[in-house]
Chimera marker file (.cmm) of the C-alpha trace (Angstrom):
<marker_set name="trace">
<marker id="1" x="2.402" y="-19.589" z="-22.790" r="1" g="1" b="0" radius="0.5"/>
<marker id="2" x="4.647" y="-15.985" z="-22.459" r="1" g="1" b="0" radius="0.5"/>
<marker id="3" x="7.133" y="-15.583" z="-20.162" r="1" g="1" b="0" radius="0.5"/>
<marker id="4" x="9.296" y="-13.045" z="-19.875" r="1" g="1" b="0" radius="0.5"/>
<marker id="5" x="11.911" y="-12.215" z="-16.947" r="1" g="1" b="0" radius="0.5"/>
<marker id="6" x="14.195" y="-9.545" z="-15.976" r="1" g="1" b="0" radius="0.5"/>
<marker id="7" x="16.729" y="-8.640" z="-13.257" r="1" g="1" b="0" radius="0.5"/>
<marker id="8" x="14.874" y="-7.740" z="-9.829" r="1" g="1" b="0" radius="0.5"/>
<marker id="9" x="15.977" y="-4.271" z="-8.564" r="1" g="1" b="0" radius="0.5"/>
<marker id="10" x="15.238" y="-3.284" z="-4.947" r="1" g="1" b="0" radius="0.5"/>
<marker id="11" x="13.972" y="-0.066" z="-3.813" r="1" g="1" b="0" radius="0.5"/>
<marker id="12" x="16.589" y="2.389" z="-2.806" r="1" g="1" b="0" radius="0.5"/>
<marker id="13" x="16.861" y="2.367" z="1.053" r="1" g="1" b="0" radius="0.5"/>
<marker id="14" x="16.697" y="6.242" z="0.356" r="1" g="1" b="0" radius="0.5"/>
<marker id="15" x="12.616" y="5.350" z="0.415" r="1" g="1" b="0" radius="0.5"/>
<marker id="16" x="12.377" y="2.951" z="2.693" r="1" g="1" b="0" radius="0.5"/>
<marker id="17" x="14.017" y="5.757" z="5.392" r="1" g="1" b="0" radius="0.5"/>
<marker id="18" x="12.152" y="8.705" z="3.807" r="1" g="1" b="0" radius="0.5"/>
<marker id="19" x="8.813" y="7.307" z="2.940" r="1" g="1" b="0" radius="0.5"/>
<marker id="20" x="7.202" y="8.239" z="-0.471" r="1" g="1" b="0" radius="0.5"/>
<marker id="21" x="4.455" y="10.164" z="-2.066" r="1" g="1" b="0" radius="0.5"/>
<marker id="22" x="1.091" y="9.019" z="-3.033" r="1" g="1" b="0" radius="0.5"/>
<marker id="23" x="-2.093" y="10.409" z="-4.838" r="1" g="1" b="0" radius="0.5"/>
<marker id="24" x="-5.544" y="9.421" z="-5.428" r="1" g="1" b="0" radius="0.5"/>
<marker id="25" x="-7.293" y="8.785" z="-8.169" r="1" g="1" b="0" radius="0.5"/>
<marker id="26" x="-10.678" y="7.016" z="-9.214" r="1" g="1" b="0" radius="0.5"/>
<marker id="27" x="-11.351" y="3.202" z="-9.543" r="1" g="1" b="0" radius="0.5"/>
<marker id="28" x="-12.297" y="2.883" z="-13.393" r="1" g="1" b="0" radius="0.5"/>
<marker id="29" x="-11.479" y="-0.689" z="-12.742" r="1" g="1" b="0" radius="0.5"/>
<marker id="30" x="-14.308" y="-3.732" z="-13.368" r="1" g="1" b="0" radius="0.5"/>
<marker id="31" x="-15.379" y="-5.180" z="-10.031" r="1" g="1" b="0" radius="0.5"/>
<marker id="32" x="-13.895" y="-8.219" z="-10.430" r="1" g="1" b="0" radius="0.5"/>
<marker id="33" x="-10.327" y="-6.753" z="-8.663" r="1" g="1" b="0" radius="0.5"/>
<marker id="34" x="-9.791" y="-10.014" z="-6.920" r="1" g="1" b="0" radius="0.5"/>
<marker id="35" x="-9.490" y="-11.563" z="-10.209" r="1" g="1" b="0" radius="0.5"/>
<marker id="36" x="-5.342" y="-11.592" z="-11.266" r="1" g="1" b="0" radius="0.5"/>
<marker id="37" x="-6.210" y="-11.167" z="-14.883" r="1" g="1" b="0" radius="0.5"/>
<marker id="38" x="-4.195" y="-9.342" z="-17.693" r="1" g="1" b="0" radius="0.5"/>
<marker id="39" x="-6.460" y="-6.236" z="-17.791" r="1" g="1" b="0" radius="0.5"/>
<marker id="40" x="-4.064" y="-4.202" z="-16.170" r="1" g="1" b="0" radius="0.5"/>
<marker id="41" x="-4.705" y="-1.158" z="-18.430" r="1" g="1" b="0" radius="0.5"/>
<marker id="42" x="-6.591" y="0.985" z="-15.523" r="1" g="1" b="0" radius="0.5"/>
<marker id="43" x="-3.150" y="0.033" z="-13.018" r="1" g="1" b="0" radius="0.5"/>
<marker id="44" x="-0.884" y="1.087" z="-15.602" r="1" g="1" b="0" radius="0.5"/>
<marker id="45" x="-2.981" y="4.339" z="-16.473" r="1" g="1" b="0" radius="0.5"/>
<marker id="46" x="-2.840" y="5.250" z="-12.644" r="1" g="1" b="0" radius="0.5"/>
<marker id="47" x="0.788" y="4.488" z="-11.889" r="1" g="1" b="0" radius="0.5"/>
<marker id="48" x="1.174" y="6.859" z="-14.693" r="1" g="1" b="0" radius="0.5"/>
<marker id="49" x="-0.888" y="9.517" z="-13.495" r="1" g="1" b="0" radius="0.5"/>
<marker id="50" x="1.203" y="8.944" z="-10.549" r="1" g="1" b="0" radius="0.5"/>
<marker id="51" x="4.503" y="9.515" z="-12.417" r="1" g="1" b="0" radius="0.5"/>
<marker id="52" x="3.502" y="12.580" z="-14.035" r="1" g="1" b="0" radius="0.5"/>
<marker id="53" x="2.456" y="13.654" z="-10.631" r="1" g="1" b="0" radius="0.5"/>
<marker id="54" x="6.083" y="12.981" z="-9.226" r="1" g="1" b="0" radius="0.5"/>
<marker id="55" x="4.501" y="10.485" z="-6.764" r="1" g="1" b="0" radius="0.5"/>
<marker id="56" x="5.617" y="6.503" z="-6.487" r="1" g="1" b="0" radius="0.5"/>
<marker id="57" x="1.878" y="5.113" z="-6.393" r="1" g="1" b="0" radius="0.5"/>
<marker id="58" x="-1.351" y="5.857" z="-7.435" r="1" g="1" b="0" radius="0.5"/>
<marker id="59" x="-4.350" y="4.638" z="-5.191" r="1" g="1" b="0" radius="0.5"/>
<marker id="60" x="-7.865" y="3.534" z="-6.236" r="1" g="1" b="0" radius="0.5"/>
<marker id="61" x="-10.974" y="5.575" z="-4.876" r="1" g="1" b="0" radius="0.5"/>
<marker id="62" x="-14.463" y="3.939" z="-5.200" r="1" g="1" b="0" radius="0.5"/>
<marker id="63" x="-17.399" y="5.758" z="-3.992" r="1" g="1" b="0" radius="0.5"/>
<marker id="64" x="-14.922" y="7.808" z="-1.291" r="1" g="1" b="0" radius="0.5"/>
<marker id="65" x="-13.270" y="4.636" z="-0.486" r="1" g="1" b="0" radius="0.5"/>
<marker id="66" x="-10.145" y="3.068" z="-0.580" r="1" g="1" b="0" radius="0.5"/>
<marker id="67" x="-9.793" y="0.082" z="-2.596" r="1" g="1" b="0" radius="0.5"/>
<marker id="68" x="-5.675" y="-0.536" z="-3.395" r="1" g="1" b="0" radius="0.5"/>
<marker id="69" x="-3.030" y="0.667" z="-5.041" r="1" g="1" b="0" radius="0.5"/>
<marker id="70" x="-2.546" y="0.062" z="-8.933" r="1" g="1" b="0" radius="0.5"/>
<marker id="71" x="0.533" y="-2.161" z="-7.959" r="1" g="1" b="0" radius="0.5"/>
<marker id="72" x="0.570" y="-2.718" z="-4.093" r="1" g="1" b="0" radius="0.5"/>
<marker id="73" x="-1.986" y="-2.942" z="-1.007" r="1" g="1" b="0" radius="0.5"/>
<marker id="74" x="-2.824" y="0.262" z="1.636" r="1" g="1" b="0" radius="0.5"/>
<marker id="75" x="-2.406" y="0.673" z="5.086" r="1" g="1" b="0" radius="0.5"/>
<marker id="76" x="-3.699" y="3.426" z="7.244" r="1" g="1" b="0" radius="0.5"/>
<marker id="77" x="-2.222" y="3.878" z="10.890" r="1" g="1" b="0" radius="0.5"/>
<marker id="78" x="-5.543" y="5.771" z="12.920" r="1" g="1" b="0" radius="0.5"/>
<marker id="79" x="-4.827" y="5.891" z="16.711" r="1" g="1" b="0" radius="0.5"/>
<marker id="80" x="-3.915" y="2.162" z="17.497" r="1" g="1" b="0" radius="0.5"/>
<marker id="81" x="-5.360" y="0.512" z="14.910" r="1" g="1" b="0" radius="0.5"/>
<marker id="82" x="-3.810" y="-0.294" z="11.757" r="1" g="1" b="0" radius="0.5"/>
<marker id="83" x="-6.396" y="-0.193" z="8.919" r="1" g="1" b="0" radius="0.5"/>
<marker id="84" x="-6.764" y="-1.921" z="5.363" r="1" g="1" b="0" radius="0.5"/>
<marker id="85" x="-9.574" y="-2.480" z="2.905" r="1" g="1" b="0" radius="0.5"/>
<marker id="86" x="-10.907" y="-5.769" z="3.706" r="1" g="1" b="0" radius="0.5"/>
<marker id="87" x="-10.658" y="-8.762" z="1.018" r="1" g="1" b="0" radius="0.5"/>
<marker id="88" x="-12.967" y="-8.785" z="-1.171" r="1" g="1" b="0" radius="0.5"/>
<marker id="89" x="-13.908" y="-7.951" z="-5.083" r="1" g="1" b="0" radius="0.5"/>
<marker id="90" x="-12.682" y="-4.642" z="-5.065" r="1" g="1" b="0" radius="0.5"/>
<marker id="91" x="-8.839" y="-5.680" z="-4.041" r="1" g="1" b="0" radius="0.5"/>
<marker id="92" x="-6.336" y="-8.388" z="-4.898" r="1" g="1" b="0" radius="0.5"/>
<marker id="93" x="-5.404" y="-9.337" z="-1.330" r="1" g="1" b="0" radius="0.5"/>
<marker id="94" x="-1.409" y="-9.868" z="-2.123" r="1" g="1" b="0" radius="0.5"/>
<marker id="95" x="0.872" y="-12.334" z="0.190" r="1" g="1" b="0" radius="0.5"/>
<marker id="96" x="2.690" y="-9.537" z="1.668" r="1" g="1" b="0" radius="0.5"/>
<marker id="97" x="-0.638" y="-7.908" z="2.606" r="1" g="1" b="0" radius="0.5"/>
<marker id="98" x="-1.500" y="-10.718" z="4.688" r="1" g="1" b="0" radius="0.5"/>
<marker id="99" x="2.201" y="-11.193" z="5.905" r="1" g="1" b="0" radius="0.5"/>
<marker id="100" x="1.707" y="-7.971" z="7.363" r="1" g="1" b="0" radius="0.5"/>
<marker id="101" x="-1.879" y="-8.748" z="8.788" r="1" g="1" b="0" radius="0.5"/>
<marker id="102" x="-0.142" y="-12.028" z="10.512" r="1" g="1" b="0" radius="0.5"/>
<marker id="103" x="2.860" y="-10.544" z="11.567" r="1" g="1" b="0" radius="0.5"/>
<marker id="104" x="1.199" y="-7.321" z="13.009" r="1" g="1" b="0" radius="0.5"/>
<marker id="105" x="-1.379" y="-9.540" z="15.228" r="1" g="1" b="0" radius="0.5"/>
<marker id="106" x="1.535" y="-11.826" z="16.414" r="1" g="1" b="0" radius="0.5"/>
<marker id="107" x="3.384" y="-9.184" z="17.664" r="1" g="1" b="0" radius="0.5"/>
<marker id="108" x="-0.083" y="-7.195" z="19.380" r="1" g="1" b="0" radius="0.5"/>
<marker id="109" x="-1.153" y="-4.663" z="16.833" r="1" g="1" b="0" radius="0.5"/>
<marker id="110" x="-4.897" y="-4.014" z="16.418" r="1" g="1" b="0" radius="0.5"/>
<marker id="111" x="-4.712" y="-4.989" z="12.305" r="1" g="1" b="0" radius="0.5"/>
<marker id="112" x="-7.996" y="-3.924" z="11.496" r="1" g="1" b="0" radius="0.5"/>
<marker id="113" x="-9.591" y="-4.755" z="7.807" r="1" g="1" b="0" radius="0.5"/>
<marker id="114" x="-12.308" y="-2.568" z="6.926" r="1" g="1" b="0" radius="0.5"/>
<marker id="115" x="-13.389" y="0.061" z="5.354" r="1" g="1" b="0" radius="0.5"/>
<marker id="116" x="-11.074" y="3.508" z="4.377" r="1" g="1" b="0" radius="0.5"/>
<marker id="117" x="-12.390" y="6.670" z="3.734" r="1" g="1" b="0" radius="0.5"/>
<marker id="118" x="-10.190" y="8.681" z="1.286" r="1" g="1" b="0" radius="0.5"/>
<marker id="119" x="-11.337" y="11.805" z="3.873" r="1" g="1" b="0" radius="0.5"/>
<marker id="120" x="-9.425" y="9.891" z="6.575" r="1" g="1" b="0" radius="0.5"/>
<marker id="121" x="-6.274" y="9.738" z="5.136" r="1" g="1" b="0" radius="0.5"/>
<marker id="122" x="-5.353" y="12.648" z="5.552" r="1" g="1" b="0" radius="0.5"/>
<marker id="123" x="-5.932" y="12.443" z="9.313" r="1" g="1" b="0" radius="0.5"/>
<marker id="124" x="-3.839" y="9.020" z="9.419" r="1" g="1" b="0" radius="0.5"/>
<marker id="125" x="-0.897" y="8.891" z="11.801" r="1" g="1" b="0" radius="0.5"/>
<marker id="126" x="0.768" y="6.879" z="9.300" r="1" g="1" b="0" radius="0.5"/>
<marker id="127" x="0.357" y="5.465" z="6.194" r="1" g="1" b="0" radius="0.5"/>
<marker id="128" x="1.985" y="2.684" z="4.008" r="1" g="1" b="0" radius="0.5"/>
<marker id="129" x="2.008" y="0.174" z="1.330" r="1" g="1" b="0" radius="0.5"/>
<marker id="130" x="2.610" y="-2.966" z="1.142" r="1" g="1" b="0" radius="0.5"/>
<marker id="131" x="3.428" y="-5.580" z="-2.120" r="1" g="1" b="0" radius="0.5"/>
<marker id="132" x="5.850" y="-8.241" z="-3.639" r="1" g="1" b="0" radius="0.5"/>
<marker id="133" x="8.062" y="-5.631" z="-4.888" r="1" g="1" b="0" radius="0.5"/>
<marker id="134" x="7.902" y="-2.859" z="-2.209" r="1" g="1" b="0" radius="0.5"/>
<marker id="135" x="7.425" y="-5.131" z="0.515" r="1" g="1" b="0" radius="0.5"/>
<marker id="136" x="5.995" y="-2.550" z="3.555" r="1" g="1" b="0" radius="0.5"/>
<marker id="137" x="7.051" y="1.174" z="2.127" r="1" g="1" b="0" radius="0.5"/>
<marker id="138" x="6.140" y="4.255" z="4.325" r="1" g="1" b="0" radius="0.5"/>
<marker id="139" x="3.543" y="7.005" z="2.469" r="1" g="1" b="0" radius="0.5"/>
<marker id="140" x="4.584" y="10.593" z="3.926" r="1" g="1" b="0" radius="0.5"/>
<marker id="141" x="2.204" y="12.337" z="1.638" r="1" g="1" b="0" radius="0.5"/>
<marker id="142" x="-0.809" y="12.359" z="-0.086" r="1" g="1" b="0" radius="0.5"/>
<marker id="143" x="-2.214" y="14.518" z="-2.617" r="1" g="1" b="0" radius="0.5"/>
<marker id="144" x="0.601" y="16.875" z="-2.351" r="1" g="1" b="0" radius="0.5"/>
<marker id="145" x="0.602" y="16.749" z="1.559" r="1" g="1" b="0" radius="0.5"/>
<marker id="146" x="2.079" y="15.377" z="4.200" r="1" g="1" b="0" radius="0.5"/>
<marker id="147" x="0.607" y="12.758" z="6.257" r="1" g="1" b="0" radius="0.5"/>
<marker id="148" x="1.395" y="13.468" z="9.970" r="1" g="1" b="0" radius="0.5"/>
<marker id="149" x="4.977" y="14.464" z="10.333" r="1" g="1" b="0" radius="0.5"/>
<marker id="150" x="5.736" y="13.634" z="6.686" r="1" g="1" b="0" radius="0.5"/>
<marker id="151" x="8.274" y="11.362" z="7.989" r="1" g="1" b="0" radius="0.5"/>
<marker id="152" x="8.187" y="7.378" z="8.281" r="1" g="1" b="0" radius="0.5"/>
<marker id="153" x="6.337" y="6.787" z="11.405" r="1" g="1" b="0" radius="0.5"/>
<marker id="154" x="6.977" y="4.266" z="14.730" r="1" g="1" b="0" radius="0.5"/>
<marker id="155" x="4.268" y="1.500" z="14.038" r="1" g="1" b="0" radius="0.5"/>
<marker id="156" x="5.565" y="1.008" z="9.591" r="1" g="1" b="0" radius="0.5"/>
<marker id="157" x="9.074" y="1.382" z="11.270" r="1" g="1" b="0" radius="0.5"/>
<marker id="158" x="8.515" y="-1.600" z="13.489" r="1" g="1" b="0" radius="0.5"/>
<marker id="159" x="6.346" y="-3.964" z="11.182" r="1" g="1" b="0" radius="0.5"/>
<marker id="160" x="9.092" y="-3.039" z="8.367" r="1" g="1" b="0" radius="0.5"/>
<marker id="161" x="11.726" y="-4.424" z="10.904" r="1" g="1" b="0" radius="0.5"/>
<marker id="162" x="9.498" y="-7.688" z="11.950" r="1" g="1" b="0" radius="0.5"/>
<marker id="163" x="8.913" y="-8.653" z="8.380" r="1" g="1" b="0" radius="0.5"/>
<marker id="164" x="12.593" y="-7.977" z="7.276" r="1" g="1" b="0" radius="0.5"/>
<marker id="165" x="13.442" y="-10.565" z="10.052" r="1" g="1" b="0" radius="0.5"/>
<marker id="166" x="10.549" y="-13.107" z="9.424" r="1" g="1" b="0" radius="0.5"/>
<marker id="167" x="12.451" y="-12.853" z="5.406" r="1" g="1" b="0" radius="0.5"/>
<marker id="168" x="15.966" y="-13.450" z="6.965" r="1" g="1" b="0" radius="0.5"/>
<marker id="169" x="14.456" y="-16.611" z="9.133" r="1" g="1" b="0" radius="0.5"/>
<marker id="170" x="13.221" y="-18.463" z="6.176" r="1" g="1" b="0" radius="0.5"/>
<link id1="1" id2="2" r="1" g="1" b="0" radius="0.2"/>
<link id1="2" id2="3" r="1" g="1" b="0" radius="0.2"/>
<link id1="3" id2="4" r="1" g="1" b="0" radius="0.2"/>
<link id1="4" id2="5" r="1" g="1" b="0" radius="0.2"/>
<link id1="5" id2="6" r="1" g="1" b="0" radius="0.2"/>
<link id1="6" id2="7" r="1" g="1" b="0" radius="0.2"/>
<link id1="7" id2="8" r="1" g="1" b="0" radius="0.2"/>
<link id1="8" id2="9" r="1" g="1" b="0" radius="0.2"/>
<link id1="9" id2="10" r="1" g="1" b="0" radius="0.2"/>
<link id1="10" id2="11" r="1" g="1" b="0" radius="0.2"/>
<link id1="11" id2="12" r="1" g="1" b="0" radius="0.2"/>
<link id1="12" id2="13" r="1" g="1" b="0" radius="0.2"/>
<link id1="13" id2="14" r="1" g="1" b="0" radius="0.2"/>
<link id1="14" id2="15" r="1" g="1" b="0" radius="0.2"/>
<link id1="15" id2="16" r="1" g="1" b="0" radius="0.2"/>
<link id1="16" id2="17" r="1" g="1" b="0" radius="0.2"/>
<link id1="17" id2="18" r="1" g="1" b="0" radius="0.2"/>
<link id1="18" id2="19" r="1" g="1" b="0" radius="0.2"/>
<link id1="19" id2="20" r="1" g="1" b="0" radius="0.2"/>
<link id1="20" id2="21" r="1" g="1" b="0" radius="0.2"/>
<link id1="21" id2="22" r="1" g="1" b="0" radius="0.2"/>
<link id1="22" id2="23" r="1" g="1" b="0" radius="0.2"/>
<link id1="23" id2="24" r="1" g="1" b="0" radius="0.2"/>
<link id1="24" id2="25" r="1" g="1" b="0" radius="0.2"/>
<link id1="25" id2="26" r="1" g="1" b="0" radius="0.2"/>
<link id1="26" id2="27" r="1" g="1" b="0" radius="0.2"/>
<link id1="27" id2="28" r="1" g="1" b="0" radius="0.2"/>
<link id1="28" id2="29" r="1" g="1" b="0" radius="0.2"/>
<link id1="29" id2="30" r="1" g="1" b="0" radius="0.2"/>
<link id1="30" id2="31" r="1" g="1" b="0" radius="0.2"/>
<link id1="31" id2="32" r="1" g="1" b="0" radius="0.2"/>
<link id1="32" id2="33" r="1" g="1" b="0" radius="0.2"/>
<link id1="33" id2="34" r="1" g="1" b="0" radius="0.2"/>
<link id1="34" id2="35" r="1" g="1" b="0" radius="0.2"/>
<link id1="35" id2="36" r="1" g="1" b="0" radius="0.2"/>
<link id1="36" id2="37" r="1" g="1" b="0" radius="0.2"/>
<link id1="37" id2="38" r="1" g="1" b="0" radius="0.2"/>
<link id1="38" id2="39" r="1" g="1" b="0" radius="0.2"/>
<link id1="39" id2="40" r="1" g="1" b="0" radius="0.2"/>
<link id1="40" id2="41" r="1" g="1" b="0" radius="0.2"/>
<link id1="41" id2="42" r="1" g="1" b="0" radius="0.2"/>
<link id1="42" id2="43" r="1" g="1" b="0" radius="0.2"/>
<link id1="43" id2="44" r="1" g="1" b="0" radius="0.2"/>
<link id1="44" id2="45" r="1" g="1" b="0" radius="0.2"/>
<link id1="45" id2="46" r="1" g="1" b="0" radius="0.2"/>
<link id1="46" id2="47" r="1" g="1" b="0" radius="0.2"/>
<link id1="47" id2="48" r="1" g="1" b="0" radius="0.2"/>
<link id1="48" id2="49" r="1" g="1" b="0" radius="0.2"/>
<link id1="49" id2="50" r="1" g="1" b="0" radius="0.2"/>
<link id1="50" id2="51" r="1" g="1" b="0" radius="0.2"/>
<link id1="51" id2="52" r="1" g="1" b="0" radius="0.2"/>
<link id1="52" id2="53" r="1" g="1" b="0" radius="0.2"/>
<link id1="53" id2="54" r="1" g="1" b="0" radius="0.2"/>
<link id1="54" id2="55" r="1" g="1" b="0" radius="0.2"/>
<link id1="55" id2="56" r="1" g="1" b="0" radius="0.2"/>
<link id1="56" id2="57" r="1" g="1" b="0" radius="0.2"/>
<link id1="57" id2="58" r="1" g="1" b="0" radius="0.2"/>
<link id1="58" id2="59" r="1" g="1" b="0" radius="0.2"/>
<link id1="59" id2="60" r="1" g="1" b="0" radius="0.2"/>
<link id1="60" id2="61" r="1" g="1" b="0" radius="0.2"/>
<link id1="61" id2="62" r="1" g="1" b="0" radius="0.2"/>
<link id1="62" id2="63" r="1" g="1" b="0" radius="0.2"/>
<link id1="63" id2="64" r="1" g="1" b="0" radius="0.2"/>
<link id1="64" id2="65" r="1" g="1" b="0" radius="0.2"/>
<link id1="65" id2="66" r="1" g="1" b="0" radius="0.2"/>
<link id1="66" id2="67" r="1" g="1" b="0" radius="0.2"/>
<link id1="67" id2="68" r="1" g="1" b="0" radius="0.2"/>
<link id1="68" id2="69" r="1" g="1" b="0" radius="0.2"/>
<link id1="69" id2="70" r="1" g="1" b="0" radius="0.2"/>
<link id1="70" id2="71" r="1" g="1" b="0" radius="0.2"/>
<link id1="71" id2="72" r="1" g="1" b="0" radius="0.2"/>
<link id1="72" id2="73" r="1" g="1" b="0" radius="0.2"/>
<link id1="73" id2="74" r="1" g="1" b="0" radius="0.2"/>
<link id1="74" id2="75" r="1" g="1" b="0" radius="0.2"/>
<link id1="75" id2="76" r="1" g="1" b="0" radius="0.2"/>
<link id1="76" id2="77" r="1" g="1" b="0" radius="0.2"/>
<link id1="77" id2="78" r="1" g="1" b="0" radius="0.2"/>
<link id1="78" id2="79" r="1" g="1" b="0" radius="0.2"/>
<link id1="79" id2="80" r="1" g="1" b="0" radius="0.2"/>
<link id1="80" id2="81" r="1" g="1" b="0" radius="0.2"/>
<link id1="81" id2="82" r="1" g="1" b="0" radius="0.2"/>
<link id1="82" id2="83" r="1" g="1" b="0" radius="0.2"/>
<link id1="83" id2="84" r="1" g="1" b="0" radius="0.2"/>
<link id1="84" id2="85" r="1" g="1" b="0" radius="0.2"/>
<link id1="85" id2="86" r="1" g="1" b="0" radius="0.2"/>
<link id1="86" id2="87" r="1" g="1" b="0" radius="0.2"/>
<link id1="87" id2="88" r="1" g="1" b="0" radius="0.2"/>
<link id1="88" id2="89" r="1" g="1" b="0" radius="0.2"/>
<link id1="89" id2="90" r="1" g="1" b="0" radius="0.2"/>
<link id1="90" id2="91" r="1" g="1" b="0" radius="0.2"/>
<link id1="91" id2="92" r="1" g="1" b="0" radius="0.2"/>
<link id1="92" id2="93" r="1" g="1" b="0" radius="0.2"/>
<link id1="93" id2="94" r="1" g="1" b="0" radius="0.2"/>
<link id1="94" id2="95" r="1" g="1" b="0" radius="0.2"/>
<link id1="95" id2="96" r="1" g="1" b="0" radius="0.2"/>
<link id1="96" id2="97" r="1" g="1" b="0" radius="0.2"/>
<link id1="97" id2="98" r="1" g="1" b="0" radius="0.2"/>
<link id1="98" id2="99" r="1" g="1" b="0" radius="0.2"/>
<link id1="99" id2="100" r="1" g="1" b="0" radius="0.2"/>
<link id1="100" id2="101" r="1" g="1" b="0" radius="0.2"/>
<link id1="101" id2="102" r="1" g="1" b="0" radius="0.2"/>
<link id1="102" id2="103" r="1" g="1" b="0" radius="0.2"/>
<link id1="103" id2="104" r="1" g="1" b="0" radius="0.2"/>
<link id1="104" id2="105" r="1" g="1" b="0" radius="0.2"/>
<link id1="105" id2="106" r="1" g="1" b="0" radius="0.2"/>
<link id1="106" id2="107" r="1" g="1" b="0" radius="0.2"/>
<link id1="107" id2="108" r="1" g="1" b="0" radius="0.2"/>
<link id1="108" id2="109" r="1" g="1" b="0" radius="0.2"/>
<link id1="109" id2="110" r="1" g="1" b="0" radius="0.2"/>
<link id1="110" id2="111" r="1" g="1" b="0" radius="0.2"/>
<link id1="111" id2="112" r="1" g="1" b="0" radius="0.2"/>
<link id1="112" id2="113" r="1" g="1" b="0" radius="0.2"/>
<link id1="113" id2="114" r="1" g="1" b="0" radius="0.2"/>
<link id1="114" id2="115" r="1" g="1" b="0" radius="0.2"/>
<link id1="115" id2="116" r="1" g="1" b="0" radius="0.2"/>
<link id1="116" id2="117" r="1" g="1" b="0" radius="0.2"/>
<link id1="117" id2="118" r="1" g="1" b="0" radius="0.2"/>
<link id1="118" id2="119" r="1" g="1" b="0" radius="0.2"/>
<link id1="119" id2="120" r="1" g="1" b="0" radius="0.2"/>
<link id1="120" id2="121" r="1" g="1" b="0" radius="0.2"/>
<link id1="121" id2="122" r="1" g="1" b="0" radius="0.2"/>
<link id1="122" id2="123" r="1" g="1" b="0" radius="0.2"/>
<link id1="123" id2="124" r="1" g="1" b="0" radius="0.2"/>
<link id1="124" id2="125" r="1" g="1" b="0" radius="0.2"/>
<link id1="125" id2="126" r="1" g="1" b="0" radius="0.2"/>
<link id1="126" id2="127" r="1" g="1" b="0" radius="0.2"/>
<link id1="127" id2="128" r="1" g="1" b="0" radius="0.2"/>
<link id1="128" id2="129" r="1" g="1" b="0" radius="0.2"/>
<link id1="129" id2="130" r="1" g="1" b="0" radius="0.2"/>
<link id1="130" id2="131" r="1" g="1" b="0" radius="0.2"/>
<link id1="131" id2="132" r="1" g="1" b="0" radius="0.2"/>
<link id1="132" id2="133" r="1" g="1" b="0" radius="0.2"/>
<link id1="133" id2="134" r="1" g="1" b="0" radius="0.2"/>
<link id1="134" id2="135" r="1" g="1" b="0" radius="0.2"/>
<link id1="135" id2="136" r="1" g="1" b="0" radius="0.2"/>
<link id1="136" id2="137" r="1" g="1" b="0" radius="0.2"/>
<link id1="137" id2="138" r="1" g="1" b="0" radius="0.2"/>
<link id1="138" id2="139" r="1" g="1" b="0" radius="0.2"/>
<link id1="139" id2="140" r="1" g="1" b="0" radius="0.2"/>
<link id1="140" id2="141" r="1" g="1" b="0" radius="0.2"/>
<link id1="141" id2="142" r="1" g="1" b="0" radius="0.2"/>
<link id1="142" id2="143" r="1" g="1" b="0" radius="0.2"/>
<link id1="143" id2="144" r="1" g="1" b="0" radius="0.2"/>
<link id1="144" id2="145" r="1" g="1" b="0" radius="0.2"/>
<link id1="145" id2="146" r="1" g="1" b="0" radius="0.2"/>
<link id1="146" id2="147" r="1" g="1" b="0" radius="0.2"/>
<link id1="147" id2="148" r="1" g="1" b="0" radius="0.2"/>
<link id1="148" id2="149" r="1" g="1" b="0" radius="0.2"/>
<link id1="149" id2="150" r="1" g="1" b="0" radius="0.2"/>
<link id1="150" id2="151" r="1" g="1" b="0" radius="0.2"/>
<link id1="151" id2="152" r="1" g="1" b="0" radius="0.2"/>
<link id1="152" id2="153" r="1" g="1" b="0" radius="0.2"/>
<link id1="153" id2="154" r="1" g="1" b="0" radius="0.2"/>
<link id1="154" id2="155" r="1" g="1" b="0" radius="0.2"/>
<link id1="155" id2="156" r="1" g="1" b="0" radius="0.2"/>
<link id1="156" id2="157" r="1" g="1" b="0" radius="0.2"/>
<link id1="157" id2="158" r="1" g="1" b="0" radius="0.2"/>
<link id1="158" id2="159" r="1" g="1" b="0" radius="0.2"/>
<link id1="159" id2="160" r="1" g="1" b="0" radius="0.2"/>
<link id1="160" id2="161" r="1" g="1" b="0" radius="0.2"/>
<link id1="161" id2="162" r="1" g="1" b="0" radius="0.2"/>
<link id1="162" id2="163" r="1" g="1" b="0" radius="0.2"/>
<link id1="163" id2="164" r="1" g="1" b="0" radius="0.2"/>
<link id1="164" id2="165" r="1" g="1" b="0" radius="0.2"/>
<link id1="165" id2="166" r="1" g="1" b="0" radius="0.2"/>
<link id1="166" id2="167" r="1" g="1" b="0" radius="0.2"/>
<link id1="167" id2="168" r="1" g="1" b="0" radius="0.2"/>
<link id1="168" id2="169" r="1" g="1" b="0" radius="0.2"/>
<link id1="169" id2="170" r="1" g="1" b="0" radius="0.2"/>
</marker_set>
């Protein structure tokens, strides 16, 4: 057994209040997703591609959909629903990805889990991630443009705030 450890440093509030950028890019991954294995070499590729692209995350397209993230879960908001991939090969369903799911359903948001179109995206009224490290981080653009107002919007806003507290209760 390898373990290795190292300091945990939060996201700057800076993105958390500005939102950050995103791009696409296609899911050369095995479909096995679901699987929390080491091959991590496709996830590191793409959050590299993202880098070089001057965005935070990279997301996975299969066959025009969605799948994830290379390091965190997506969220689409589309009128009143709020969208994600369902579970399933193609994604590791993380903890705060269903933290999200529970709290938004608690609190009378339509979560919704099924399929995303990369060609809605663009159309989202909000979009964000969601993951250990980033916890629920607004997307403002995609692809080089912005996603509604290119600013945070209402709905991330208020699930940010609900899971921030549900954190703070426990």
């Amino acid at each position: 057994m390898v373990m290795t450890f190292r300091e945990f440093e939060p996201l700057p509030l800076k993105l958390r209040e500005e939102g950050v950028a995103i791009i696409s890019t296609p899911d050369i991954r095995w479909a096995r997703c679901n699987v929390k294995s080491l091959n991590l070499l496709p996830n590191v590729m793409g959050r590299e591609q993202a880098l070089r692209a001057g965005a935070f995350e990279a997301i996975f397209i299969r066959d025009g959909k969605v799948t994830e993230g290379a390091g965190s879960n997506l969220f689409a908001v589309i009128g009143k629903k709020v969208i994600t991939p369902p579970a399933g090969p193609y994604i590791l369903s993380g903890i705060t990805r269903e933290v999200v799911l529970r709290i938004g359903k608690e609190n009378g948001l339509e979560m919704v889990e099924r399929e995303l179109k990369l060609s809605q995206l663009p159309l989202a009224d909000e979009l964000f991630l969601t993951g250990t490290t980033v916890e629920i981080l607004p997307v403002v653009r995609l692809d080089g443009k912005p996603i509604a107002t290119g600013r945070p919007g209402e709905k991330t806003k208020f699930l940010c705030r609900a899971f921030q507290e549900q954190i703070a209760s426990k």
